[in-house]
N, C-alpha and C positions, 0 to 999 in steps of 0.2 A: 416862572413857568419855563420849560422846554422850548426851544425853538422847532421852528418849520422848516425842514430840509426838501426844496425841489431840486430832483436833478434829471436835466432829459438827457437821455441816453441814445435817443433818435427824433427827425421832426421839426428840430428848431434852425434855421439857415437850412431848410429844405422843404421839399413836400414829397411826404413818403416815411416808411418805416416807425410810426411814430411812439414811443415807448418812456414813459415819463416814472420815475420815482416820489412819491411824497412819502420823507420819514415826520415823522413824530413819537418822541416819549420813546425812543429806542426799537420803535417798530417803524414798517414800510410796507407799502402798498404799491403794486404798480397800476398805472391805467396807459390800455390799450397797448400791443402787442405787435406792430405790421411788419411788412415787407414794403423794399421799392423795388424798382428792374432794372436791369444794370443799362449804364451806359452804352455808347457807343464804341467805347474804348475799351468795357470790359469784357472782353472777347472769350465768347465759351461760357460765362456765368446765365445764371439759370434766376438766380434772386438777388438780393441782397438784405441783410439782415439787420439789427441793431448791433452792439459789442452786447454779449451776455453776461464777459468777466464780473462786474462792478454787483450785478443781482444771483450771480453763482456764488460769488464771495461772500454774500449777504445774505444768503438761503433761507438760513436759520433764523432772520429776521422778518421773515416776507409772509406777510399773511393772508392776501392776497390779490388779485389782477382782477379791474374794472374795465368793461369793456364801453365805449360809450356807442358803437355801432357795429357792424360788420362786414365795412371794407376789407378788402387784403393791405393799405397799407397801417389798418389798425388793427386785425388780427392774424394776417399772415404768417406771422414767426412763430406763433402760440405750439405748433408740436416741434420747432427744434427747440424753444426754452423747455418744454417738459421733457424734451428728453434729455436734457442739458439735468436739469435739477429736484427732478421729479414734479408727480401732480401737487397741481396748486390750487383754491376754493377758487373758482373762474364765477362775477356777477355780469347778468346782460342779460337785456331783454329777451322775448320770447323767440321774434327771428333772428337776431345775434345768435341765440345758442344753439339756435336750428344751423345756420352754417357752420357753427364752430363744431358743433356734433361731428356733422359731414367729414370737416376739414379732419379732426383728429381720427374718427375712424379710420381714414384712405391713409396713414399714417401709421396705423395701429398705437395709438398714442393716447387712448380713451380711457384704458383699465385705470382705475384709482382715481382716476379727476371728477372732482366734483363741481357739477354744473348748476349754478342758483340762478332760478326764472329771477325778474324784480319787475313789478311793473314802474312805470314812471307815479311820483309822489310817494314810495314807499322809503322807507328806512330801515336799516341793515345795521348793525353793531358790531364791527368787526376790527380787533384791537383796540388799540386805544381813539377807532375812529368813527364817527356816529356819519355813516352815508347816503345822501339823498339823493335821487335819480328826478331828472324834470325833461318831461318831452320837450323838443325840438324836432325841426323838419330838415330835411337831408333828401339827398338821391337816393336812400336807400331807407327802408322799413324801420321803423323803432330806435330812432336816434335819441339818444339822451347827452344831457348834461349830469358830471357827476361832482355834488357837492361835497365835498369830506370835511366834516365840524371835529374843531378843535378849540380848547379853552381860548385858546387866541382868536379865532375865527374862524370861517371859512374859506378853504381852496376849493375853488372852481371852473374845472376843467369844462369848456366847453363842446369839445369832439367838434366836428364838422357842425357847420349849421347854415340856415337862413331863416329868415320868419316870411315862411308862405301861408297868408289867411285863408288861401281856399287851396287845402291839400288835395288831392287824391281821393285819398282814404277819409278824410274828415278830421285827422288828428293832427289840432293844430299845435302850435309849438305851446306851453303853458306859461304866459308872459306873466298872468298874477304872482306864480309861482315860482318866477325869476325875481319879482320883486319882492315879496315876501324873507326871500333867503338875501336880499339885500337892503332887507329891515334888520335883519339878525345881525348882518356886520359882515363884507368878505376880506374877509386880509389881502386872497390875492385870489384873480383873475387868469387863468391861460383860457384865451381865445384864439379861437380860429380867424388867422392873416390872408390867405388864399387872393380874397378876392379885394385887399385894403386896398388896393390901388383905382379901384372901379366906382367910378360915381355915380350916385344913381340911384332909383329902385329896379328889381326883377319883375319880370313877372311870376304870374304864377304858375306853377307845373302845370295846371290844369289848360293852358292855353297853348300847350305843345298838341294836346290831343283834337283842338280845334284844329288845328292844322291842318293833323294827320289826315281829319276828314274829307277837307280841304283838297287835299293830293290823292288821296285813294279815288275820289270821286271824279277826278279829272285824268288820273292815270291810267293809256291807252292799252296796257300790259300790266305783265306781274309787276309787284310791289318788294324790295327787299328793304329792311330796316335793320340796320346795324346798331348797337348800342351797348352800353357795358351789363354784364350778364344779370347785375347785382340793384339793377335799375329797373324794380319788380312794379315799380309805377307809372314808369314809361313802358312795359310790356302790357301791362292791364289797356293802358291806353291805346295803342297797337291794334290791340283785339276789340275793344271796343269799337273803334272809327274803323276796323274792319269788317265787324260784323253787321255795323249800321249801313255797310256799302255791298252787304252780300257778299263778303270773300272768306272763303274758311283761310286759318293761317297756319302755319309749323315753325315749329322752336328749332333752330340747326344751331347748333354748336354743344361740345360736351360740358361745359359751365354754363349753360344759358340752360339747357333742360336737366343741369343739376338743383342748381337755385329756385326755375321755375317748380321743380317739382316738389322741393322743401317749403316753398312759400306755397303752393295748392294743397299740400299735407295739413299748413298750419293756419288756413284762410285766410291769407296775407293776397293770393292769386285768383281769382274769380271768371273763368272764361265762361260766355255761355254755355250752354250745351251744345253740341255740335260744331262749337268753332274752331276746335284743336285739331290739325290732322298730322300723323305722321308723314313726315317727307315722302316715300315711296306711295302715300293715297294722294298723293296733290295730282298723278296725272290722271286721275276719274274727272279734273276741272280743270276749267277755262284759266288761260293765263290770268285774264282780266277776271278772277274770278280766286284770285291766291294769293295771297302775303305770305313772306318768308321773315321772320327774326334769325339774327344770326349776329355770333361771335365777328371779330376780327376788323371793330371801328378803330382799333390804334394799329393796324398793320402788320398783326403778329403773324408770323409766318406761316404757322399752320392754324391759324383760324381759320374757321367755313369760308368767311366773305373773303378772303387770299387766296386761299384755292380753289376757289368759284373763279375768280379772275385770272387765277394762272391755267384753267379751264382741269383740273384736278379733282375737284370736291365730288365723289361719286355717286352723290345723293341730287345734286344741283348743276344742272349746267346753262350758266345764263347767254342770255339770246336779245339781238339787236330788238331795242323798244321797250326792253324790262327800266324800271325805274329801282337805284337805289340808295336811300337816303340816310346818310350818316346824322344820326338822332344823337351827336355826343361834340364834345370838345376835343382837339389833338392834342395831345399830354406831351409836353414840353419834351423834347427827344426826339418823338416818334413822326415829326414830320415828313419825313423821309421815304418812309415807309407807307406813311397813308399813301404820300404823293404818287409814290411808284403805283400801289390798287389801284387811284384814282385813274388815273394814265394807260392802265391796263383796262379796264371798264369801259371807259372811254372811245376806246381804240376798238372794243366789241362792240360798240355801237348803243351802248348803256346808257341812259340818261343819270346823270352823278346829281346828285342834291347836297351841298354840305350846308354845314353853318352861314359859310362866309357870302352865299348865294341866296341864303334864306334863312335870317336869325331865329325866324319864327319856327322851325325847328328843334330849339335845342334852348333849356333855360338852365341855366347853373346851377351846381346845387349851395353852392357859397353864397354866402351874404357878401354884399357890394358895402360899401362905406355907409350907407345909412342903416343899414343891417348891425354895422360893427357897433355904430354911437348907438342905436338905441339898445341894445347887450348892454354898456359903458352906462349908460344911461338907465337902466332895471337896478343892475346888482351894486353899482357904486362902489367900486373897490379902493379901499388903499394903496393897496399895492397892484402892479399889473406887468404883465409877461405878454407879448404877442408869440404865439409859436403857429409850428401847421404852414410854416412860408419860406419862402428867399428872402436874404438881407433885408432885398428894398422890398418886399409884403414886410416884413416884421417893422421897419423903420417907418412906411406909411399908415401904420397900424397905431405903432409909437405916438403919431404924429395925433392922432382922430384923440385917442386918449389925453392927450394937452389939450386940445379941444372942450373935450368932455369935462377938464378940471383935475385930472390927477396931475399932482404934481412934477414937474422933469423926473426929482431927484426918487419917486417912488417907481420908477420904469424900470425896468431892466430888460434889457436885448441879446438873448443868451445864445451863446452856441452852444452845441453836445457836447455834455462832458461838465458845463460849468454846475456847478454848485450853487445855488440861492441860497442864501438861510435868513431868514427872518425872525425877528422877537418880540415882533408885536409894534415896536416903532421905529424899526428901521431893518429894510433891508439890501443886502452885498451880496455879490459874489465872492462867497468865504471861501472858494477851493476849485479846482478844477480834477478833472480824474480824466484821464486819456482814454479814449474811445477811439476806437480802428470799425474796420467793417466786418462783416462774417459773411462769407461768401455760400451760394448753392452751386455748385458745379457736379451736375450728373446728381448722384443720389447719395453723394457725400457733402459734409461744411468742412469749412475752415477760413480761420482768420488771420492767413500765415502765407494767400499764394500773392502778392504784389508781386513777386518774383516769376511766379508764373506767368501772369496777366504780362509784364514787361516783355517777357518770350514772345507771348504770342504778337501782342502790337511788332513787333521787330519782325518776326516771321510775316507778318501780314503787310508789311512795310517794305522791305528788301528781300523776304525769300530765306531760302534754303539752300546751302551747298554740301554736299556729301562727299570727304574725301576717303577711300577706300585703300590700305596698301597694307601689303602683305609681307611681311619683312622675315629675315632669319633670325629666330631667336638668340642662335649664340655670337651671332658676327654682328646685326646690326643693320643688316645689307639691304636693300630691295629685293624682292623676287618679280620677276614682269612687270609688267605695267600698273601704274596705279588707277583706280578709277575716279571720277569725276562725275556724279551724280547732281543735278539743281531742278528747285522746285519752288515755283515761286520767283525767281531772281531773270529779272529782264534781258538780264546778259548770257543767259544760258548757252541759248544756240549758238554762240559766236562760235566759230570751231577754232579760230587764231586764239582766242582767250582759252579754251581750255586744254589747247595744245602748250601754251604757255604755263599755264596753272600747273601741267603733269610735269613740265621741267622744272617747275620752281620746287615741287616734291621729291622727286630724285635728287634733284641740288642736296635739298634738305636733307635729306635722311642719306646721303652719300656723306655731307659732312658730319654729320652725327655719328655714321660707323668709323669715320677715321678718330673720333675724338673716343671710341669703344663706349656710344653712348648707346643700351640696349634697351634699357629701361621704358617701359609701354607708357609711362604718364608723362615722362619730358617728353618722347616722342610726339605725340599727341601735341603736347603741347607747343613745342617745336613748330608743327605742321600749323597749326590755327595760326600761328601769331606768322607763319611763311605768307597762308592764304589769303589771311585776311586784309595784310597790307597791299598782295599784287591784286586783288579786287579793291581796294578802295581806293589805291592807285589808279587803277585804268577804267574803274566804272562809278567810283564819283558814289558809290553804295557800298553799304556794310551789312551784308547779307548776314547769316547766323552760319557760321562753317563748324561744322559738326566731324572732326577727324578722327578715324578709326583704324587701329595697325589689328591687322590681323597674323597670329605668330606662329613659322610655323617651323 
């Protein structure tokens, strides 16, 4: 028999972008699609994507992409890979393909893709792969597990997960049916590591909205709740323990009453009647008498809840005594950024609520370590991959699974790019394939600007120097004065330093017309390698000098 080829291409030693290959028998599947957000250091970037080379090159092989939910960092990338390599058979459940609709419309990226509903417990035939879909519980609607059978066994990708017995919605994770398909035999396991390092159990989602009630009934002012757009469970909640307190509420931000409006489209959202108001009807009522939902719990810049605080948002202007409670986790990066909201809320005289003040706020949507072992514990795998983490999630994940009885030598702890293959009784990393990033910057990709990014951290580090000089084309010579332009560079103003800097320039290109050197690109370059040394001489920085002979 054929072996099983996994290769993640995004996802594994991270969290975010997550993009996985399973081949078999000469074909390939991918499951799930995402984006992450760039660093702090990626200056100017807008997304960041999986490497798409390794499934462009494989085109002709790919039959198609399984979604297991519809996060952005598991379907975000889905309209630059189709416009990468054309439409592809896209499987996922019912609100999965409602966002993903959304997502490729605003793209224009929808013509020819073909969209397949599945519910969870159904099965799909698609290449040499027979695929099952098994609910699980997540932060967001319709999460599945997807199992893909092969004569060897089953790969089974878990997507995001926890096992909450008393959801939301009433649909609980289907643990019969996690065991059953590990009556069948799983070869290998990719599970979600997020939370391996947490001991413990969760609660349930359903005891955030206890809360809610909780604070709404005690808060002397408006209510604001911040939370991620696509957490259509904790907004149903929202509205409930608002509406149980008398407060009508409004959705602010343009992904929160996008989503919200795809999940009341598709009954996924259920407000009472009367409780929805648009922003501009909230002042026919009482402060104490209004809840607001709103974007901008991780500190994005122009989300509602950010410029509500930088006192901007033109719909919202918060006022000493409003409460507003961050209903979510700070996403590894962005502490920064919340911090600074918080600090600004604050300072208006806003009562802040996070996490770290009141847990009972805010429940994960990952499975803690005993979440992990009883997965380990259902499906029994041979083989096992921890991805969906950092190093140390994959390693403590590694670890639960020794626990559990899989062998050491059956683990594998991959980075992007490695290769898995397995034959049924044994499997290696057989190959590695190089994977880079692909960057969103403005309304263009590319996975070719490190060189840019380097610019910019440098500009943003030391500045800008502009030097300006006007030369005779056929001598060589100076004409007046040169200029001396800085932007960015803390030594600007000095006027002894740029008095110096215009001599070290005339020096320069006086000796350069004696050696009858006219040429505009040594010049140039002449001049960078003059400026750059008397500023890194006398100010200890290396600004970006950018020299410019103008010829006349």
């Amino acid at each position: 028999m054929s072996s099983v080829r996994v290769v993640p291409l995004g996802g594994t030693g991270e969290i975010g972008k997550n993009m996985y290959v399973v081949e078999y028998d000469g074909r390939m599947v991918l499951i799930d699609c995402g984006v992450t957000f760039p660093s702090h250091d990626q200056l100017g970037v807008d997304l960041v994507l999986p490497d798409f080379d390794y499934v462009a090159e494989n085109a002709d092989r790919l039959d198609a992409i399984f979604l297991t939910h519809g996060h952005e960092d598991h379907i975000g990338a889905l309209p630059y890979l189709i416009a990468e390599i054309g439409p592809v058979p896209i499987y996922g459940a019912r609100f999965t393909l409602g966002l993903v609709r959304s997502k490729l419309d605003e793209h224009r990226r929808l013509d020819g893709v073909s969209l397949n509903e599945v519910e969870p417990g159904e099965t799909r035939e698609v290449g040499p792969f027979t695929a099952e879909f098994v609910r699980l519980t997540h932060s967001i609607p319709d999460c599945m597990a997807v199992a893909l059978y092969t004569p060897l066994g089953y790969v089974l990708h878990t997507g995001d997960f926890k096992f909450d017995h008393e959801p939301v919605d009433g649909r609980r994770a289907d643990i019969p049916g996690l065991a059953r398909i590990g009556d069948k035999g799983v070869l290998l396991l990719l599970a979600d590591s997020t939370n391996s390092e947490r001991k413990g159990g969760l609660p349930s989602e359903r005891s955030v909205g206890d809360e809610f009630r909780r604070q709404f009934a005690t808060a002397p002012g408006r209510v604001i709740v911040t939370t991620f757009s696509s957490h259509i469970h904790r907004v149903q909640q929202v509205i409930d323990a608002a509406y149980a307190d008398g407060r009508v509420v409004s959705l602010v931000g343009r992904s929160l009453n996008r989503n919200g409006n795809i999940a009341m489209s598709l009954g996924y959202l259920n407000p009472p009647a009367g409780s929805l108001m648009k922003p501009k009807d909230l002042a026919s009522y009482e402060n104490d008498e209004q809840v607001i939902i709103c974007t901008g719990s991780q500190g994005e810049t122009l989300a509602a809840l950010s410029r509500m605080a930088r006192g901007e948002h033109p719909q919202v202007e918060l006022e000493a005594g409003d409460t507003v409670i961050y209903s979510s986790r700070t996403v590894p990066g962005n502490e920064l950024a919340v911090g600074e909201t918080i600090n600004r809320l604050v300072r208006m005289g806003v009562r802040v609520i996070t996490e770290e003040s009141n847990p009972d706020i805010h429940v994960s949507g990952h499975g803690t370590a005993a979440d992990l072992q009883l997965m380990l514990q259902l499906v029994r795998p041979k083989f096992f991959a921890p991805i969906h983490g950092e190093a140390r999630h994959q390693r403590a994940h590694a670890d639960l699974a020794l626990s559990a009885g899989v062998p050491a030598d059956n683990i594998a702890i991959l980075d992007n790019g490695d290769v898995l293959e397995i034959d049924g009784e044994s499997a290696q990393i057989a190959d590695h394939i190089d994977v880079g990033l692909t960057y969103v910057d403005g309304m263009g990709i590319s996975d070719g600007v490190e060189g840019v990014l380097r610019d910019r951290r440098h500009l943003a580090e030391d500045g800008l120097v502009l030097v300006v000089a006007t030369v005779n084309v056929s001598e060589g010579t100076l004409i007046g004065e040169p200029d001396v332009i800085t932007r960015g560079f803390a030594a600007g103003d000095d006027p002894e330093l740029v008095a110096e800097t215009r001599a070290e320039i005339r020096d320069s290109i006086a000796a350069s017309a004696k050696k009858k050197v006219t040429e505009v690109g040594v010049l140039q370059h002449q001049l960078h390698d003059t400026v750059a040394a008397l500023l890194k001489k006398r100010t200890q920085q290396r600004p970006m000098v950018l020299p410019v002979i103008v010829e006349v």
